[in-house]
C-alpha positions in Angstrom: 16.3 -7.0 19.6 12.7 -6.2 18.2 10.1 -4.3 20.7 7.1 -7.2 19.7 5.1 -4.2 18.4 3.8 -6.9 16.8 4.0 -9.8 19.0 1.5 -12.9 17.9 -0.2 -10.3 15.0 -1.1 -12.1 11.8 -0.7 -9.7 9.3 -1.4 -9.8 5.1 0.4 -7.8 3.2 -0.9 -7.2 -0.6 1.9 -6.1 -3.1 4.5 -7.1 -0.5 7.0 -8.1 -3.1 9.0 -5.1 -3.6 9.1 -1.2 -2.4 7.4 -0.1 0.8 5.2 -3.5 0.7 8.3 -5.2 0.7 9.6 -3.0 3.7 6.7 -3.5 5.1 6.7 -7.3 5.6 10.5 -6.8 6.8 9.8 -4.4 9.7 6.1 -6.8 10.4 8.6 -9.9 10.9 10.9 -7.5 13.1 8.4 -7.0 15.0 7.2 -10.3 15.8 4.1 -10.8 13.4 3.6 -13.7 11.1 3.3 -12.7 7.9 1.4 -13.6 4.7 2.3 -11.9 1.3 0.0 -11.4 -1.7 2.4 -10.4 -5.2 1.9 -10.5 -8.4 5.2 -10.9 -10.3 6.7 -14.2 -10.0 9.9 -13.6 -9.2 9.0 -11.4 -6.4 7.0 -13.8 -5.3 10.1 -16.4 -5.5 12.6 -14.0 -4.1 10.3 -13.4 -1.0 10.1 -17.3 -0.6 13.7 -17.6 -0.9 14.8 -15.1 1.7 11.7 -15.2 4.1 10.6 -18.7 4.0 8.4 -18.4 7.2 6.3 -16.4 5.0 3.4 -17.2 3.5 3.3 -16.5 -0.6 0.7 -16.1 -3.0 1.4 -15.5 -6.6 -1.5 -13.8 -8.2 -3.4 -10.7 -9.5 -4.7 -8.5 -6.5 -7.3 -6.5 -8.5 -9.4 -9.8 -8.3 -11.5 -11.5 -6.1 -10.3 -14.8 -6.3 -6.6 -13.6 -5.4 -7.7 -11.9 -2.5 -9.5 -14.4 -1.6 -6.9 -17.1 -1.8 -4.0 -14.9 -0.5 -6.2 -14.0 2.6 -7.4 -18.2 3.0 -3.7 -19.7 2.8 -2.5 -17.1 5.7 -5.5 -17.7 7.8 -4.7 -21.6 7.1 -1.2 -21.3 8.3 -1.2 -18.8 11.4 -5.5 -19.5 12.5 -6.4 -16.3 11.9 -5.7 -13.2 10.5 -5.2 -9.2 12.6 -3.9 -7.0 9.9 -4.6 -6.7 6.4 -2.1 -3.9 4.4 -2.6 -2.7 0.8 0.3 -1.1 -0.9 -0.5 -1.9 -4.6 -0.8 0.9 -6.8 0.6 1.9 -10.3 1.4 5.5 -11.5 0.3 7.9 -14.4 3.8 9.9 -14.7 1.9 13.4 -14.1 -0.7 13.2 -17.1 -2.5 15.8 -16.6 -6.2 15.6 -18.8 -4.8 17.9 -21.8 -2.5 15.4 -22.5 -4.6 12.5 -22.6 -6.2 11.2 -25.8 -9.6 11.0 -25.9 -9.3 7.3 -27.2 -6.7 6.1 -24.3 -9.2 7.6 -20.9 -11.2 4.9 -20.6 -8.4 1.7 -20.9 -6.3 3.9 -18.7 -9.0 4.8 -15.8 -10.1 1.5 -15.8 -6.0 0.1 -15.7 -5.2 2.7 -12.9 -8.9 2.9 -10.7 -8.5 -1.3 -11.1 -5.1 -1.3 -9.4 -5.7 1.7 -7.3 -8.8 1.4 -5.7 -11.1 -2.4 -6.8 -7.7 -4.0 -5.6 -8.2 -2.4 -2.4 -11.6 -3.2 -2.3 -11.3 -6.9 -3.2 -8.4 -7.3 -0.4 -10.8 -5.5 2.1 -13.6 -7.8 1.4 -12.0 -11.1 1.1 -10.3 -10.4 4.5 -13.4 -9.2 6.1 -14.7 -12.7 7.6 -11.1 -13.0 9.3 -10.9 -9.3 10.4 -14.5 -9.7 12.4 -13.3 -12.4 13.9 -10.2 -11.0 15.6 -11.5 -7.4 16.1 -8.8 -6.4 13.5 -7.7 -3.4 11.6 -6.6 -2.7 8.0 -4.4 -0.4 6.7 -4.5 1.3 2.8 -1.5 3.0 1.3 -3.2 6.7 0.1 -0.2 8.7 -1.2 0.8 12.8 -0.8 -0.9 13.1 -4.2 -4.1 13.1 -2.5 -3.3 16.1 -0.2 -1.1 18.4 -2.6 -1.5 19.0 -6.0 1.0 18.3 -8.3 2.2 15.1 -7.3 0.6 12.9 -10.0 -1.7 13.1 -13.0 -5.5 13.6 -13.0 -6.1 9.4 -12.9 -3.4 8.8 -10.3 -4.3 11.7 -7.9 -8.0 11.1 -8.1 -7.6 7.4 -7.4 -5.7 7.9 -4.6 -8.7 10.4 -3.1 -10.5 7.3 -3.7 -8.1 5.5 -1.6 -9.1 8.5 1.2 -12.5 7.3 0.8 -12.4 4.1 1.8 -10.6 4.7 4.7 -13.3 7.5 6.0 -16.2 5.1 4.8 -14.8 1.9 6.0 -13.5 2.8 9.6 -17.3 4.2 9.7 -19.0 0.9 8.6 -16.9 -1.3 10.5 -16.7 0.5 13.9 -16.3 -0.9 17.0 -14.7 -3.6 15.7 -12.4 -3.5 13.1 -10.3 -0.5 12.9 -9.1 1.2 9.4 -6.4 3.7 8.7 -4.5 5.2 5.6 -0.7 5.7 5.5 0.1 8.6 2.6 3.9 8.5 1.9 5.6 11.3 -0.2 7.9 10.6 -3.1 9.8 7.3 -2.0 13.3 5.8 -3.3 13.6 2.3 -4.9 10.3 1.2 -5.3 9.1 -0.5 -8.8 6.1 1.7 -8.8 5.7 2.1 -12.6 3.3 3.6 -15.2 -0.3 2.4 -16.2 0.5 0.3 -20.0 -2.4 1.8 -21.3 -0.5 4.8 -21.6 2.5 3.0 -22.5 4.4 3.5 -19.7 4.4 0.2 -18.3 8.2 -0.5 -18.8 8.7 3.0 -17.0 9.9 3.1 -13.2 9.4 6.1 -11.3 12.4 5.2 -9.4 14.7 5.4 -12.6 13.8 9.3 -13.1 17.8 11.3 -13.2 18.2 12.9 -10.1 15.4 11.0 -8.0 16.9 11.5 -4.8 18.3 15.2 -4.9 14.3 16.5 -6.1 12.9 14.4 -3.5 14.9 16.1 -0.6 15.3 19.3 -2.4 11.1 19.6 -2.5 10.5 18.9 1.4 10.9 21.0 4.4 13.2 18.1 6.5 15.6 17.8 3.2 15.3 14.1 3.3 14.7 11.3 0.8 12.8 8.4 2.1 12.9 5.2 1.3 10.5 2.3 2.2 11.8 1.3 5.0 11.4 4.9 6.3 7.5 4.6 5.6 7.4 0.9 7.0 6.9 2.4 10.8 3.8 4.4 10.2 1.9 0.8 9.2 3.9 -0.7 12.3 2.1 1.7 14.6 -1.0 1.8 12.8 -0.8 -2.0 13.3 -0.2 -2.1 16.4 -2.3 -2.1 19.8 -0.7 1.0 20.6 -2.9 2.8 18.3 -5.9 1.3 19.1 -7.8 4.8 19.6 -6.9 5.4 15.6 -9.4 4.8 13.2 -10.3 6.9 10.1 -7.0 8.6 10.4 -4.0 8.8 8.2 -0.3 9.3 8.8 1.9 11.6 6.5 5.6 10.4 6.4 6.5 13.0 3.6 8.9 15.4 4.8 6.7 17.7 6.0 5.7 18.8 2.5 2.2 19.6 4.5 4.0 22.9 6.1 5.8 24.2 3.0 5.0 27.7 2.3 
């Protein structure tokens, strides 16, 4: 029987059609909210519909305005109003550091990854924004270990999720009293369909796919464990939540304790 963490919370979830968006709308609907999804590939978006028809479903490209916009309008339409908005878009560099970058790929790549990464973010924010003032709401942005520890992605990837940082110090700030913000940074996370920017060709390339996902994922983190999306899905529950109502500007790390590793 669900707690009603979320008990008569409207929530948005942008990329909520697979990985830890995906988990993310399940353990929102466990927990009493109503839930609105914004998703870009079609058959997510028809898959979500299918299993979760009480969910609200927009098909379309969340690194635009008019997306955002229309993802955060049919939720509001449906449920009157709108509490949380979630971000958990993002799209990968496979480690590239800047020595192995061509000079003539930097800019089509930043502008692939820093669009997905971080404008996406900022379109969702800003479309909601209306919605949020109005219930004294919070938001929540999916930053990533890569922004704390090196290593963990390339030089686009990792500097566009300290962007991702950035928004969460800058926005709780600008939007104080009254609408909270807060970053959830997951560590390395099974069976998502986080893949690679196509401007360096790695597009068709998952990061879930790599041999031995699970075994370096555990073998790399002080609590030995490999988590999944659903294991991340609690931190936005909290963070969602009126339980953590004194939290703003803050992140939480559900990474294994990678933070502690000597």
């Amino acid at each position: 029987m669900s707690d009603g963490w979320l008990q008569d919370q409207r929530a948005l979830v942008v990329g909520g059609g697979s990985g830890i968006g995906r988990a993310v709308v399940d353990a929102f609907i466990s927990e009493g909210a109503s839930v609105g999804v914004l998703e870009k590939d079609e058959s997510k978006c028809k898959a979500v519909s299918a299993m979760l028809p009480e969910v609200v479903v927009t098909c379309g490209d969340a690194t635009t305005r008019d997306a955002n916009e229309k993802a955060v309008s049919e939720t509001v339409d449906r449920f009157g109003g709108l509490d949380v908005l979630v971000n958990c878009v993002g799209i990968f560099d496979f480690y590239r550091g800047l020595s192995d970058l061509d000079s003539d790929v930097i800019d089509q790549a930043f502008d692939e990854i820093y669009s997905v990464n971080v404008k996406g973010h900022i379109h969702s924010i800003k479309a909601a924004l209306p919605a949020l003032r109005e219930s004294k709401g919070n938001v929540i942005l999916t930053e990533s270990t890569s922004a704390y520890f090196p290593g963990r992605g390339g030089v686009l990837y990792v500097s566009s999720k300290f962007a991702v940082r950035g928004l969460v110090i800058t926005l709780a700030n600008e939007f104080a009293p009254d609408i909270r913000v807060n970053g959830v940074a997951p560590g390395g996370t099974l069976n998502t369909d986080l893949r690679g920017a196509s401007a360096l060709g790695l597009d068709s390339r998952r990061l879930n796919d790599t041999p031995g996902r699970e075994a370096e994922l555990a073998g790399r983190v002080p609590l030995k464990v490999a988590l999944s999306g659903a294991d991340h899905a609690w931190s936005y529950v909290f963070l969602a939540s009126r339980r953590s109502r004194g939290i703003t500007g803050g992140v939480i790390h559900p990474d294994g304790g990678i933070g502690i590793k000597s």
